[in-house]
N, C-alpha and C positions, 0 to 999 in steps of 0.2 A: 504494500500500500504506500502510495507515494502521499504523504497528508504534507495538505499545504498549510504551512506553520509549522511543520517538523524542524527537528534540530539536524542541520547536517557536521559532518563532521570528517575532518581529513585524518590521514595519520597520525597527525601530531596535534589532535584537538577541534575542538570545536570553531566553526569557522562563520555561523551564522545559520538562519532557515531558509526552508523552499518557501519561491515565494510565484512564480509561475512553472507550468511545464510545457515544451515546447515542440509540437510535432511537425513532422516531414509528413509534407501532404499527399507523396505519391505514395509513398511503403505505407501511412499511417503507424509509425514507430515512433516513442518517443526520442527526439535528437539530441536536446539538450536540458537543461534544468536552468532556471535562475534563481542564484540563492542571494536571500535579502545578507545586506553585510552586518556583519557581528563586530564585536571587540577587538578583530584582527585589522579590519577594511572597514575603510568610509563610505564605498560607494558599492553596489549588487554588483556581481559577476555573473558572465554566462557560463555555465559547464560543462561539456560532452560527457551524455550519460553512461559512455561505457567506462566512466571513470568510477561510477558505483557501483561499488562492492558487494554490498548487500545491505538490509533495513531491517533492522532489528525489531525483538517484539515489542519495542517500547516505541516502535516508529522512525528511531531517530534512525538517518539516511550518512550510511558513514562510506567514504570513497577510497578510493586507490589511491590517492597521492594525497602531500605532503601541501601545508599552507604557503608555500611559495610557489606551488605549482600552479595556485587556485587566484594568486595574487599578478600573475600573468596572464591570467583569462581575459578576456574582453571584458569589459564594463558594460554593464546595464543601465540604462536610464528612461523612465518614462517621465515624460512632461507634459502636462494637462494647457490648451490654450482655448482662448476662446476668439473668433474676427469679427469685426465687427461689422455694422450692415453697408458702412461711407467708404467701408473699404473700396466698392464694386462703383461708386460714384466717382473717385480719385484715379481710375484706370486702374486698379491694382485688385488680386483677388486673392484667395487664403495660402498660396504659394507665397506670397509678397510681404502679406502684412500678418502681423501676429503677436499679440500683447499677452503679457502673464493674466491667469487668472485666479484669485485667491474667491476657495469658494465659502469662505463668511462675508467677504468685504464687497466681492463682485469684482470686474475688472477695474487694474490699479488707476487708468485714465478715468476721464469725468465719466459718472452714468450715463451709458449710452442711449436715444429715447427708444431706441429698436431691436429688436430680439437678436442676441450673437447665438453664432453657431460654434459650438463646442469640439475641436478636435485635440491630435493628442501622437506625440510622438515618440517613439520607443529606437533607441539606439544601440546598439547589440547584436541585434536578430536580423534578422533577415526579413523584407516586408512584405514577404510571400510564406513565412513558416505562422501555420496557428498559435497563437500563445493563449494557453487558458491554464486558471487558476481560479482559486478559492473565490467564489464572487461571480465568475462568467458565467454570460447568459444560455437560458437552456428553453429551447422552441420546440413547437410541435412538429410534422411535417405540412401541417394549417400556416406555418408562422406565426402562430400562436404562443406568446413567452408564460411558460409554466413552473419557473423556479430557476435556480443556481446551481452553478457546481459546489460540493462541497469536499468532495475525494477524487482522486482518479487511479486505481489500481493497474499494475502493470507487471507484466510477464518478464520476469528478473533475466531469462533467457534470451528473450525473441523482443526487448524492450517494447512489445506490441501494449496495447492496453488491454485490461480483459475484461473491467467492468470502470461506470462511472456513478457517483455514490454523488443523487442530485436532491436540496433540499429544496420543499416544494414551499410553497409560502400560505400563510394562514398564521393563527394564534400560535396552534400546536408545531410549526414548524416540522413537519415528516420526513422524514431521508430515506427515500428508497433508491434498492441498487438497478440500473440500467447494464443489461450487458452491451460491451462495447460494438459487435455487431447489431444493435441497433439506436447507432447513431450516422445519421445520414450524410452529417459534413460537420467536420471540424473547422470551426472560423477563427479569425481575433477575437478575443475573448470569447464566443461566445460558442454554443455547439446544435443542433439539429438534431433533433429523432425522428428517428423513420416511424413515431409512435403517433396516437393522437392525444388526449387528455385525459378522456376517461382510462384510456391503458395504462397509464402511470397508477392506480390506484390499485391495481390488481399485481406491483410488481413487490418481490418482498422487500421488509421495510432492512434498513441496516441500520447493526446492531451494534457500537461499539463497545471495546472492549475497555470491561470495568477493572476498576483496581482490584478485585479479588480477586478477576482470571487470571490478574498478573501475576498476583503474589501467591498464586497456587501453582503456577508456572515457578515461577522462584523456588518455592518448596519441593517439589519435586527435581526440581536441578542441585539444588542440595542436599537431595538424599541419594541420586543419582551420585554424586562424586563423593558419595563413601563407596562406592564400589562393592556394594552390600546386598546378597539378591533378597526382593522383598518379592511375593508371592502377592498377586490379586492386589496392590497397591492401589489405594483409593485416598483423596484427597478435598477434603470439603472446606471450604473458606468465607465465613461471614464475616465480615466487616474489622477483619485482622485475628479473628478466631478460630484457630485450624482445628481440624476432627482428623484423626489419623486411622485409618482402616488398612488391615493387610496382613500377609504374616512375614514373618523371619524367623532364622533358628533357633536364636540363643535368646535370654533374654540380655547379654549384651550390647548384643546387634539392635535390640529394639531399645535400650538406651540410647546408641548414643545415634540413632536416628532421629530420637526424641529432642536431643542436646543440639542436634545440627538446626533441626526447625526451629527450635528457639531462637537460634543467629541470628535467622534469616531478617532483614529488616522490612520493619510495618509486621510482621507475626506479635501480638500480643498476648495470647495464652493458646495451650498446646493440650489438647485431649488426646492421650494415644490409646487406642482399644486395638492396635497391632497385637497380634497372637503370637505366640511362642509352641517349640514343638513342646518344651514341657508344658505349658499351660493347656494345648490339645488333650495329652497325657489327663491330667485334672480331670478336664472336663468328661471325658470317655469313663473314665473313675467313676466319677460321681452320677454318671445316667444311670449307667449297670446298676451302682449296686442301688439306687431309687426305684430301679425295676423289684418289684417283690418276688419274681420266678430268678430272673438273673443275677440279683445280688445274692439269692443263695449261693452260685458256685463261681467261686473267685477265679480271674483270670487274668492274668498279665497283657498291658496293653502296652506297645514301644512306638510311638511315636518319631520319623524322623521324614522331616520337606514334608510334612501333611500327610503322610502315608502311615498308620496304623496296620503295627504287625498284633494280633492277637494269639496270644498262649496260651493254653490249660487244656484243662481236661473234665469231659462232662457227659453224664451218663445217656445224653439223648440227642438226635440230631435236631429233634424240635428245640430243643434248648440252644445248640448250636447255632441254628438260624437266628434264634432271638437276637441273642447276644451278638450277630453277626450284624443284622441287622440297624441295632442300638447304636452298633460305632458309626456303622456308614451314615445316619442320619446324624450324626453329631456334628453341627457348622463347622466348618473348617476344616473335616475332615474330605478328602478327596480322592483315595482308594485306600483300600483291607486286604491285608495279607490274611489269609487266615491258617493258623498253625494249630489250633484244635483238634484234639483227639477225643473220637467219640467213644468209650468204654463203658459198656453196661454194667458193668460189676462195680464201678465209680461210686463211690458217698453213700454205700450199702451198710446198715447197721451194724456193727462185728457185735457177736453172742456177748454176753456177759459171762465173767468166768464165774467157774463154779465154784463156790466157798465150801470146805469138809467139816462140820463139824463133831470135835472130837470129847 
């Protein structure tokens, strides 16, 4: 996702954000980016986007080269005019004449009595490459103006775009995603759908990504680089509140998984209901013998990676099933060895000895 207002960023730091993106109208690829200038540069630069790297899940757009590489790019300049109506009375027309326009004050000459017309020149680019960004207009194939761009996603491979993320206007301001084949022309600033208006309402809405997928993405990358195999790993995050679901072997392992999530920052308290093969063990324990047929006949259960081996010995094979059965329904568990031996002479009364008296 190329987001306009992302942070970009060179090798060696942060260099400023995207502030347009700029496509070639024959390939429809994107060509270049303009990023507004940061604390490095005074002024926006243009930059060929096969200098980006790749976009992280925080958005920000980090490149292949280094902030002096980014400080010989072309300069970017857009500047807003407005000409005035006397102009076309003097012999001269919007080629010729051309005054700054400051839009609280109006134009800095005297109040003009008649309507200017508004143009605007961009220095940089090329005056045949589309430029659109955060703000460009968004048409029907009616010419009918139905909203803004608000994202525009793009194929890290094939720099093609592959959807545009357009906010429609009303109160509730809606952002639904447009796949890029249907858009019908990319213009200056603005763009075309091959759609009509009622179609945009049936397209789905896009959903940005909140700070808890982030930092459940975080958690999981730090539990990942203990290099620790977690079994069924589930991870739930409300509003800095992690739930930990899953198993591991030891209950070491699920310490210091525990200890890691804590690091992570914005995690503020850590629930871990991770399972352990001893805790499996426990639990298998305590089914059996809460059974009133199967905790009569004890039997060893070993637990290890979620698999339950069963031991012992027992006089019936319907007892056998039970207890076979008991483990395999106990959560967490995920296959049963079974090492049971059925003998019918098993747990048989022995006579009472015979006392002589003498």
């Amino acid at each position: 996702m190329l987001r306009i207002g992302a942070p970009v960023m060179a090798t060696d730091g942060e260099i400023g954000t995207l502030q347009y993106v700029i496509l070639n109208p024959n390939t429809r690829t994107v060509s270049d980016i303009v990023v507004r200038s940061g604390r490095l540069f005074k002024r926006a630069r243009v930059i060929s986007a096969r200098y980006i790297d790749h976009v992280d899940q925080d958005g920000a757009i980090h490149l292949s080269v280094d902030s002096e590489f980014v400080r010989n790019c072309r300069v970017f300049a857009h500047k807003e005019f407005t000409t005035p109506e006397w102009a076309s009375e003097t012999g001269y027309n919007a080629e010729h004449v051309l005054i700054w326009h400051d839009p609280y004050a109006g134009p800095t000459l005297k109040q003009l009595p008649r309507p200017v017309v508004r143009v605007h020149i961009d220095r940089g680019t090329d005056e045949m490459t589309p430029l659109v960004g955060r703000g460009s207009a968004v048409y029907t194939k009616t010419g009918e103006r139905v909203g803004t761009v608000d994202h525009i996603a793009v194929d890290p491979a094939t720099l093609q775009p592959l959807y545009v993320v357009v906010r429609l206007p009303g109160i509730r301001r809606r952002r639904v995603v447009v796949p890029a084949d249907q858009v019908q022309a990319w213009q200056h600033q603005s763009i075309t759908l091959a759609l009509e208006k009622k179609d945009l309402h049936a397209l789905p809405p896009y959903t940005p990504r909140t700070p808890d997928i982030k930092l459940g993405e975080a958690v999981r990358e730090a539990i990942e680089a203990l290099g620790i195999p977690v079994d069924a790993l589930s991870v739930f995050v409300d509003k800095g509140h992690v739930l930990l679901r899953g198993h591991t072997h030891s209950a070491e392992d699920r310490r210091r998984i525990e200890a890691a999530v804590r690091q992570v920052e914005g995690v503020l308290s850590v629930t871990n209901e991770m399972t352990t093969d001893r805790q499996l063990e426990v639990q298998v324990q305590s089914r059996l013998l809460a059974d009133p047929v199967a905790g009569l006949y004890p039997v060893d259960v070993v637990v290890q990676n979620r698999v339950a081996t069963v031991i012992g010995t027992v006089p019936h094979e319907t007892i056998q099933h039970l207890i076979l059965t008991i483990v395999r329904q106990t959560p967490g568990i995920t296959a049963v060895i079974d090492q049971i031996t059925v003998d019918p002479n098993a747990f048989q009364e022995e006579p009472l000895p015979v006392i002589v008296m003498r």
